[in-house]
C-alpha positions as YAML, in Angstrom:
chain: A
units: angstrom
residues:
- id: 1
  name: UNK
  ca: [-2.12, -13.25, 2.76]
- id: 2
  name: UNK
  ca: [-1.19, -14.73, 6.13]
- id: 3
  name: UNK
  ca: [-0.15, -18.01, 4.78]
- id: 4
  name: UNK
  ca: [2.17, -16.21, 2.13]
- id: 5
  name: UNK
  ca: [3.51, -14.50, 4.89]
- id: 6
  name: UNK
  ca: [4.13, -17.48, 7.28]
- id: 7
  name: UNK
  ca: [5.37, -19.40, 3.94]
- id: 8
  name: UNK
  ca: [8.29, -16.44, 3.44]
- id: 9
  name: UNK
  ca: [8.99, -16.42, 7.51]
- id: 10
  name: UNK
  ca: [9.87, -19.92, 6.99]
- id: 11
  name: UNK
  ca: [11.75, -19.81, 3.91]
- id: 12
  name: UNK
  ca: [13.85, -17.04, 5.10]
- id: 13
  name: UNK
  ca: [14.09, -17.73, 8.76]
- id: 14
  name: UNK
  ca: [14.52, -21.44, 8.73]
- id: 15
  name: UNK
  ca: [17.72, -21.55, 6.48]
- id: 16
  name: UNK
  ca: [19.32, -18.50, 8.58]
- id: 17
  name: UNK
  ca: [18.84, -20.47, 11.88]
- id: 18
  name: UNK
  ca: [19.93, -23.37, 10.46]
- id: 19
  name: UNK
  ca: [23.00, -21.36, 9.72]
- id: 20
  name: UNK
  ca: [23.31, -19.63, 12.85]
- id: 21
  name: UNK
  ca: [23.26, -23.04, 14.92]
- id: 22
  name: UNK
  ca: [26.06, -24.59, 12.50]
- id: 23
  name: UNK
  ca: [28.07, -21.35, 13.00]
- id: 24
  name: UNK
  ca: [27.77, -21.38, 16.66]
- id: 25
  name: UNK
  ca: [27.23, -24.84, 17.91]
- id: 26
  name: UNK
  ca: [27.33, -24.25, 21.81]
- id: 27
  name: UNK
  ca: [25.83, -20.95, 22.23]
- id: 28
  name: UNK
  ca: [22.21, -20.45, 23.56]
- id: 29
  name: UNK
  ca: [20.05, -19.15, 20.78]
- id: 30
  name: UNK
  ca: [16.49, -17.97, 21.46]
- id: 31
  name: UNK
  ca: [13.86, -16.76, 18.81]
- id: 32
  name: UNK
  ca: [11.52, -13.74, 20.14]
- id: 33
  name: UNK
  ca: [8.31, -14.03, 18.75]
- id: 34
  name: UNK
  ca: [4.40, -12.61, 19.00]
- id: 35
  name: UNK
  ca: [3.35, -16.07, 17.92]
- id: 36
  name: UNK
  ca: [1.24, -15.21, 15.10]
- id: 37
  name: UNK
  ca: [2.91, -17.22, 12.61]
- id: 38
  name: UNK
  ca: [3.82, -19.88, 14.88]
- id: 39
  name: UNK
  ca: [2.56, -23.36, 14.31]
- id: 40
  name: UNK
  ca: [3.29, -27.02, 14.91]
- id: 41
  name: UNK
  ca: [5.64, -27.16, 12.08]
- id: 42
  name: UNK
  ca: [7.54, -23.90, 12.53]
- id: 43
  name: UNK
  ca: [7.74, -24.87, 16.31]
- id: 44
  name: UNK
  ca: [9.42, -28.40, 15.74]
- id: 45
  name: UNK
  ca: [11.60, -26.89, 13.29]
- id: 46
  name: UNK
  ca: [13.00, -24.51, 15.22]
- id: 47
  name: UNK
  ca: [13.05, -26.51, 18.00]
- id: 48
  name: UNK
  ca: [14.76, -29.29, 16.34]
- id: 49
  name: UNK
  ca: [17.69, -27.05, 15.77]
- id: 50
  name: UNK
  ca: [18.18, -26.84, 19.53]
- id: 51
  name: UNK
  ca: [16.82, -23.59, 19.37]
- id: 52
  name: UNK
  ca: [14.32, -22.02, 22.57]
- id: 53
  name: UNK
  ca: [11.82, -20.02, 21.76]
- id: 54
  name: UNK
  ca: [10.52, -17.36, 23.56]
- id: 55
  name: UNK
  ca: [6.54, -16.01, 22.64]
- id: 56
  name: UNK
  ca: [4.98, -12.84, 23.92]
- id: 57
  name: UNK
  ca: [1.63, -12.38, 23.46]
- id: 58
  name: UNK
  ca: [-0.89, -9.35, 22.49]
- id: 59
  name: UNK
  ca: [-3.99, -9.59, 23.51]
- id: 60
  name: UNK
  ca: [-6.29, -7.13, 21.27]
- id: 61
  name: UNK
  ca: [-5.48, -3.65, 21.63]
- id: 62
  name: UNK
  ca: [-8.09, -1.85, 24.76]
- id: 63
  name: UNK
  ca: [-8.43, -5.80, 26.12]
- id: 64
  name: UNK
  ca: [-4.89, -6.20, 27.71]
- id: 65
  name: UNK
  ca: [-5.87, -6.35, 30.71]
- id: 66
  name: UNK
  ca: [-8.76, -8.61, 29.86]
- id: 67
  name: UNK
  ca: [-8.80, -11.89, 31.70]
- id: 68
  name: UNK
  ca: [-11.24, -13.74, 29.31]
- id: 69
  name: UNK
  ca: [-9.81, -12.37, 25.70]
- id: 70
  name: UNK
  ca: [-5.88, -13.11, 27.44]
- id: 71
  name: UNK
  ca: [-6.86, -16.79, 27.76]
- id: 72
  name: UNK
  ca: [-8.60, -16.87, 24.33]
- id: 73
  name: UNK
  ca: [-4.88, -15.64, 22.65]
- id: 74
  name: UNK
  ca: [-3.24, -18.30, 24.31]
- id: 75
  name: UNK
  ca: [-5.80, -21.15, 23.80]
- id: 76
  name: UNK
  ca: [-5.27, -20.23, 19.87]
- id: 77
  name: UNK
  ca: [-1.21, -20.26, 20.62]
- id: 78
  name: UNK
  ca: [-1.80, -23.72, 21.62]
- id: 79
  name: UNK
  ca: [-4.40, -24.68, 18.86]
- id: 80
  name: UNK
  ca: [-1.58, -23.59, 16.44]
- id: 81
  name: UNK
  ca: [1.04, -25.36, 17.75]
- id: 82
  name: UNK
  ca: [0.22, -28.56, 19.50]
- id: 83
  name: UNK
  ca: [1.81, -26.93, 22.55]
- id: 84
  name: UNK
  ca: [0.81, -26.24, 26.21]
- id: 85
  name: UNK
  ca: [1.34, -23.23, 28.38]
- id: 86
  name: UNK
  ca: [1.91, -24.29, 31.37]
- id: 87
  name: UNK
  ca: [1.24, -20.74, 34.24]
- id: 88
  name: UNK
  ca: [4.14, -20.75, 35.97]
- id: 89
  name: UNK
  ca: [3.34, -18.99, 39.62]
- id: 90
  name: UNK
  ca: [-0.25, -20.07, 39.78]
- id: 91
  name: UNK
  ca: [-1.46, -16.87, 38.91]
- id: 92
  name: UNK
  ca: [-5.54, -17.19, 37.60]
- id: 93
  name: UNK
  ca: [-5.33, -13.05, 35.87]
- id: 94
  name: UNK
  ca: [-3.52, -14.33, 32.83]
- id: 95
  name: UNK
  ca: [-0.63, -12.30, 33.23]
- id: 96
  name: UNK
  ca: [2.91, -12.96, 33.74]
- id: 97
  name: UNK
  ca: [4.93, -15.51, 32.78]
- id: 98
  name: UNK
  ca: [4.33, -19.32, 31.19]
- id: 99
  name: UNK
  ca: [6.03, -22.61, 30.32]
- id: 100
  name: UNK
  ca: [5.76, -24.46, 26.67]
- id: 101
  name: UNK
  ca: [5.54, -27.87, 27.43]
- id: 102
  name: UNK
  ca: [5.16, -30.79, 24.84]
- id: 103
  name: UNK
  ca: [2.88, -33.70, 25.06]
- id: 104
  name: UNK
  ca: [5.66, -35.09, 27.46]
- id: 105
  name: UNK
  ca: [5.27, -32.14, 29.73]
- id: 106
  name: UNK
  ca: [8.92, -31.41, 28.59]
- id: 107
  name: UNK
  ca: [9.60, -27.81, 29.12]
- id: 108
  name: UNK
  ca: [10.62, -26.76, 25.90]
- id: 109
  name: UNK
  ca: [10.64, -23.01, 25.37]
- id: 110
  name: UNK
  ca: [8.50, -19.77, 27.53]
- id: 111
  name: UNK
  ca: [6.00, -17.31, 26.83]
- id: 112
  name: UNK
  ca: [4.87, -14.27, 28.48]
- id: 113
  name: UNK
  ca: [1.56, -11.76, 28.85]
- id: 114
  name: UNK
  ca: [3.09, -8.86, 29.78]
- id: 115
  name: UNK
  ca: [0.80, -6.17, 31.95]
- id: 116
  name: UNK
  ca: [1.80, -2.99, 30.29]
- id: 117
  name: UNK
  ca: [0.18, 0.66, 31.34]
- id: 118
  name: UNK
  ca: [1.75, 4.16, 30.74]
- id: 119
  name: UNK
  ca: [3.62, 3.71, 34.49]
- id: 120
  name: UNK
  ca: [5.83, 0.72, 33.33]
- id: 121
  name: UNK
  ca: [6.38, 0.48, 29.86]
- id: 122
  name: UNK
  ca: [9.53, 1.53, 28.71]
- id: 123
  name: UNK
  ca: [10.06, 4.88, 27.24]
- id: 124
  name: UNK
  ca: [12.01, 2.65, 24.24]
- id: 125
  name: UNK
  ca: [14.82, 5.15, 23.85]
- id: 126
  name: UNK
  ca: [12.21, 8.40, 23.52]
- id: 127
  name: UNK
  ca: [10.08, 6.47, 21.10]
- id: 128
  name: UNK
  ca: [7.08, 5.85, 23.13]
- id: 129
  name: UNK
  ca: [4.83, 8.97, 23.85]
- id: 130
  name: UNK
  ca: [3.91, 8.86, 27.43]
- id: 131
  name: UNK
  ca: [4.22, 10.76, 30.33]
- id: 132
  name: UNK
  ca: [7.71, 10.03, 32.39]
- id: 133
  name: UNK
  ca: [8.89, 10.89, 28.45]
- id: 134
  name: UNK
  ca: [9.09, 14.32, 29.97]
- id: 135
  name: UNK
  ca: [10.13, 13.77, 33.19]
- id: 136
  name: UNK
  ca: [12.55, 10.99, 33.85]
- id: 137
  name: UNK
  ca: [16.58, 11.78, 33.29]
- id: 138
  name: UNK
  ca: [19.00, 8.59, 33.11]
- id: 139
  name: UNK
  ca: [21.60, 8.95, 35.10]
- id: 140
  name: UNK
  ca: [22.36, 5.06, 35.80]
- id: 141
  name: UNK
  ca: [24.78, 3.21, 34.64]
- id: 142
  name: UNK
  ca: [23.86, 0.97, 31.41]
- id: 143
  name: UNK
  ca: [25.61, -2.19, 30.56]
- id: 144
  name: UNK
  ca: [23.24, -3.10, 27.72]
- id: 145
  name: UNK
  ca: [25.74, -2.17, 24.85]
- id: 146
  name: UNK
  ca: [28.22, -3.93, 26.68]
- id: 147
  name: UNK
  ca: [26.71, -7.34, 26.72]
- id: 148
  name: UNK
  ca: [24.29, -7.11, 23.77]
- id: 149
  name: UNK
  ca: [24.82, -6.57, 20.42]
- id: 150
  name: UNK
  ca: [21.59, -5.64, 18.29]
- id: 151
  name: UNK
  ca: [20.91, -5.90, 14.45]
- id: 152
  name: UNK
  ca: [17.87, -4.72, 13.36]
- id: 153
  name: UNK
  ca: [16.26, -6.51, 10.37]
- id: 154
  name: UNK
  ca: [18.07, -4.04, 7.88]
- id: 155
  name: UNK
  ca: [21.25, -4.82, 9.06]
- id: 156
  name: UNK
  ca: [21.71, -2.05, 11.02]
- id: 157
  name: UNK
  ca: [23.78, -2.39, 14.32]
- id: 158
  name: UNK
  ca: [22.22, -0.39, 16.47]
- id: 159
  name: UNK
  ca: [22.96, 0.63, 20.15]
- id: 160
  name: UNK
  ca: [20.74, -1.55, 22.00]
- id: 161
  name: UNK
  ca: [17.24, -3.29, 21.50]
- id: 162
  name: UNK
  ca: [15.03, -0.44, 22.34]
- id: 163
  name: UNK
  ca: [16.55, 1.24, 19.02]
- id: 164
  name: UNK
  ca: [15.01, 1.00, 15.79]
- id: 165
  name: UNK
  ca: [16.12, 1.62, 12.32]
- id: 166
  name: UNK
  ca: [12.56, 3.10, 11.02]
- id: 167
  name: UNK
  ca: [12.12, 5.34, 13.54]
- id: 168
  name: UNK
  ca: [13.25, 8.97, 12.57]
- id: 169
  name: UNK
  ca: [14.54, 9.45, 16.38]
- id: 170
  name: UNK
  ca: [16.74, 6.58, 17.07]
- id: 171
  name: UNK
  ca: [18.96, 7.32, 13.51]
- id: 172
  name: UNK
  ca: [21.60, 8.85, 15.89]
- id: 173
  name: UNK
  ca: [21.52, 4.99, 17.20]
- id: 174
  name: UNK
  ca: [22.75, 3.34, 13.82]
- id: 175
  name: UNK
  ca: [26.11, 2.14, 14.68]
- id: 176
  name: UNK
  ca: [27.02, 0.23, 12.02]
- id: 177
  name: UNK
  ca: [25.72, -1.40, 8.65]
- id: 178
  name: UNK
  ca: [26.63, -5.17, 8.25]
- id: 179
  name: UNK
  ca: [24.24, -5.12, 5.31]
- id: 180
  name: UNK
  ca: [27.60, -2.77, 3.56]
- id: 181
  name: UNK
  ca: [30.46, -5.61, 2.42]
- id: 182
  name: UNK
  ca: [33.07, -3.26, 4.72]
- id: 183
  name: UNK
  ca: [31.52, -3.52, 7.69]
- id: 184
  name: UNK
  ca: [31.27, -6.91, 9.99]
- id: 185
  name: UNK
  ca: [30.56, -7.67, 13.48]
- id: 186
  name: UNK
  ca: [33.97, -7.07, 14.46]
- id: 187
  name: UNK
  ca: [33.50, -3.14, 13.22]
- id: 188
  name: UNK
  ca: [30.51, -3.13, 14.90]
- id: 189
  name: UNK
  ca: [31.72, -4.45, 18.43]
- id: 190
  name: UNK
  ca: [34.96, -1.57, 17.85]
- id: 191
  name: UNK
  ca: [32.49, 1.16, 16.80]
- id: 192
  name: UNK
  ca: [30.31, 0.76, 19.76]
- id: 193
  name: UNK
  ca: [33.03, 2.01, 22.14]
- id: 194
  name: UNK
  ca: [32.56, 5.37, 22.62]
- id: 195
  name: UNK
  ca: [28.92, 4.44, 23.68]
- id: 196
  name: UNK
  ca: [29.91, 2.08, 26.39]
- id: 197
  name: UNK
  ca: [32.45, 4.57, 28.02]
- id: 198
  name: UNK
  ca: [29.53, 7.10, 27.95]
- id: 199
  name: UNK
  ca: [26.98, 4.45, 29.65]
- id: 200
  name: UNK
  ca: [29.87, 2.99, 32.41]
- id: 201
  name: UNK
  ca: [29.88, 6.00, 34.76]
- id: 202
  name: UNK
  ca: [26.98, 7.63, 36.82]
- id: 203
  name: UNK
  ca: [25.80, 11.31, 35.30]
- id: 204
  name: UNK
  ca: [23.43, 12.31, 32.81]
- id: 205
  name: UNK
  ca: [23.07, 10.20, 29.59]
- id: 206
  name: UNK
  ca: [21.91, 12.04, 26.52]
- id: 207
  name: UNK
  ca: [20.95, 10.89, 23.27]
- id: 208
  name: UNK
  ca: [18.30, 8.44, 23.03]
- id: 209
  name: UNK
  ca: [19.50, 7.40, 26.56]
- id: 210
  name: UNK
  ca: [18.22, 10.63, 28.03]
- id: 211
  name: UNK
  ca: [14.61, 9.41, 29.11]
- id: 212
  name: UNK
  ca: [15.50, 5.37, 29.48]
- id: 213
  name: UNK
  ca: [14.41, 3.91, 32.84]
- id: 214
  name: UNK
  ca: [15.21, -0.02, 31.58]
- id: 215
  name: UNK
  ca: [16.85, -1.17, 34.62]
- id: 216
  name: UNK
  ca: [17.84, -4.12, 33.05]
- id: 217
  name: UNK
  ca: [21.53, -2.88, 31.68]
- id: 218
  name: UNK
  ca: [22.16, -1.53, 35.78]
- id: 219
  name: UNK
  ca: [25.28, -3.53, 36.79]
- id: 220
  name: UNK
  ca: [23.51, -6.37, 39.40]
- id: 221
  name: UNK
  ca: [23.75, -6.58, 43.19]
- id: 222
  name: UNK
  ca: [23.00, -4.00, 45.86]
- id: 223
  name: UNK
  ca: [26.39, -1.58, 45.87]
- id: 224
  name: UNK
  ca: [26.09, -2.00, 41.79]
- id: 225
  name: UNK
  ca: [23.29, 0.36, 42.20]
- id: 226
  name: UNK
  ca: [25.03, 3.16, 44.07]
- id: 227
  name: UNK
  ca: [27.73, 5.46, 43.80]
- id: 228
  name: UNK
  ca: [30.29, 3.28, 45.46]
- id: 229
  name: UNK
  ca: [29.32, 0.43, 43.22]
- id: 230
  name: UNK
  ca: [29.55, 2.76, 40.06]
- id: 231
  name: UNK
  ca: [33.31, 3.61, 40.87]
- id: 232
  name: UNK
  ca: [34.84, 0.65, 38.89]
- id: 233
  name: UNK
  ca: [32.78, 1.70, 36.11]
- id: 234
  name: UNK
  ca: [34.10, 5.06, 36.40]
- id: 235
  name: UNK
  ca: [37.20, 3.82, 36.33]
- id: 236
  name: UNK
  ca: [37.54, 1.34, 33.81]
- id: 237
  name: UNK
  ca: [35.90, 4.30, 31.55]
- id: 238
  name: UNK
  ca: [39.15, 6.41, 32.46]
- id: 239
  name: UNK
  ca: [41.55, 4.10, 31.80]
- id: 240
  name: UNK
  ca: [40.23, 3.32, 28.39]
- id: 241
  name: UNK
  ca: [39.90, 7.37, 27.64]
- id: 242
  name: UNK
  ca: [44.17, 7.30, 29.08]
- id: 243
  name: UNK
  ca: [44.57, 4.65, 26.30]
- id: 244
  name: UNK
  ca: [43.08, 5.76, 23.36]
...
């Protein structure tokens, strides 16, 4: 069963990347992956295309934190693919974040072991059932929508990564369907606006904003993070609101 499934991943993903690259010559394409499927082929192909490619890996669910079954996932990442990862700050635990080099040591692409608990995972737009769930309240600024946009495997646009299409919560999130002949990219990007004037100014979010701590989407740099540095935001949302 895995091979038929790595033999469709390839048939399907190959072609589209292929497509992507020739579409978009000059932009900087990753592929997110868990690495499962990933092996010396599907890594040169990709790679070949002048595509990065960015792994995260799972250790086995209860041992995430496990030093010994961590370096075991990776050692069968690099079995796979003929690749190295390379620890980049030295760190023994396992955790953090890596380098793919080739034979060459030529940094290639990245991987990560993330160290998630209940205190620092993401509440992935009310999806997740943990604890700050019920006690966290946005009220930060989010640029995500602004520089991101986020089609799910459906073809659903959808308001930012942490949305997903077959969760029965985040439907308020579908923003567009490219997978419909009427829609494009272009609807999408227009559609999208009355999110991003409700995410540019401080105050409570709502939706499946209401309980997102991703600080990732906070405009960068000290003042960014306060109310003087939110009052461009503010104002750029007004101005749009004048002109509609």
């Amino acid at each position: 069963m895995e091979r038929i499934c790595g033999t469709f991943r390839r048939a399907v993903l190959l072609p589209r990347l292929a497509e992507a690259r020739g579409a978009l010559p000059n932009a900087k394409l990753i592929v997110f992956s868990n690495g499962d499927y990933l092996d010396k082929d599907m890594m040169n192909s990709v790679l070949s295309l002048g595509i990065k490619i960015h792994v995260d890996i799972y250790p086995p669910e209860g041992d995430e934190f496990n030093e010994d079954k961590i370096a075991i996932a990776i050692a069968k990442f690099e079995k796979r693919t003929s690749y190295k990862a390379v620890k980049k700050d030295g760190d023994g635990n396992g955790w953090g974040d890596y380098l793919i080099v080739d034979g060459a040591s030529n940094v290639v692409s990245s991987l990560k072991v993330g160290k998630y608990n209940k205190e620092n995972i993401y509440t992935r737009g009310g999806a997740m059932d943990i604890p700050k769930r019920a006690t966290y309240t946005r009220t930060a600024v989010c640029l995500k929508p602004v520089y991101h946009l986020n089609v799910n495997f459906d073809g659903k646009g959808m308001l930012c990564c942490h949305t997903r299409t077959d969760f029965e919560g985040h439907k308020d999130a579908i923003i567009a369907d490219l997978s419909d002949s009427s829609e494009d990219i272009f609807t999408f990007f227009v559609k999208l606006s009355s999110a991003r004037r409700g995410l540019l100014g401080p105050g409570k979010k709502c939706g499946v904003c209401t309980t997102c701590d991703d600080d990732d989407g906070l405009p960068k740099g000290l003042l960014a993070r306060t109310s003087v540095g939110a009052a461009p935001f503010t104002f750029i949302r007004r101005v749009q609101d004048l002109m509609r």
